[in-house]
C-alpha positions in Angstrom: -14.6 3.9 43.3 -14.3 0.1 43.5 -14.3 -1.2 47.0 -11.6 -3.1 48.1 -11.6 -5.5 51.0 -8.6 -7.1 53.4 -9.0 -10.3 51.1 -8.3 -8.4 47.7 -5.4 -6.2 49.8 -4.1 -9.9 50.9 -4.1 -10.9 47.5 -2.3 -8.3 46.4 0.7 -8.1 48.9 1.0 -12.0 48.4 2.0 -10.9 44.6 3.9 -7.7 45.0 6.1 -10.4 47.8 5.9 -12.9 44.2 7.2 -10.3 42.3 9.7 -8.1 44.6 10.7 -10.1 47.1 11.1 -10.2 50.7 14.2 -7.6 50.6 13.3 -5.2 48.6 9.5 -5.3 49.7 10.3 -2.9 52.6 12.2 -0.2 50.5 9.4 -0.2 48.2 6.8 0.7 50.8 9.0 3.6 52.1 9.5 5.1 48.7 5.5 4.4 47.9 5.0 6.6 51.2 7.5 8.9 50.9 6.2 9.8 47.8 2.7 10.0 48.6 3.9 12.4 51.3 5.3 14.4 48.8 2.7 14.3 46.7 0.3 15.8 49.3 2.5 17.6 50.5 2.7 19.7 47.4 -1.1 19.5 46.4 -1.8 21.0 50.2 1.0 24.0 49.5 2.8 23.0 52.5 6.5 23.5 51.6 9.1 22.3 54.8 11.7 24.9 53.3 9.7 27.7 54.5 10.0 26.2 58.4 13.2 27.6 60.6 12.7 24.5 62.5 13.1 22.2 59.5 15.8 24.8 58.0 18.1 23.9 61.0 17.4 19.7 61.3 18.0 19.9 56.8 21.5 22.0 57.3 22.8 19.2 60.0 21.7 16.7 57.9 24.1 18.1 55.2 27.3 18.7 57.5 27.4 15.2 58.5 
């Protein structure tokens, strides 16, 4: 695995602002995470729908 360091990291979020842009920057990190949530989420066999808890918060979410 190569290692990366804060000055490679710098270099990178100095392009993906470049390239995306300081609006759309922010959205793009909270999909990336959302996703990776997801993803690990899913790999781990963790599933929220099973959750009473959850159930309750997901059907207020849909009456409103």
């Amino acid at each position: 695995m190569p290692n990366i360091g804060p000055m490679e990291l710098v270099i990178v979020l100095v392009i993906a602002l470049l390239i995306l842009g300081p609006k759309k920057l922010p959205d793009v990190g909270r999909s990336v995470g959302r996703g990776l949530r997801e993803f690990k989420d899913s790999v781990s066999g963790r599933d929220h729908d099973d959750d009473p808890a959850l159930e309750g918060a997901a059907r207020t979410r849909e009456t409103v």
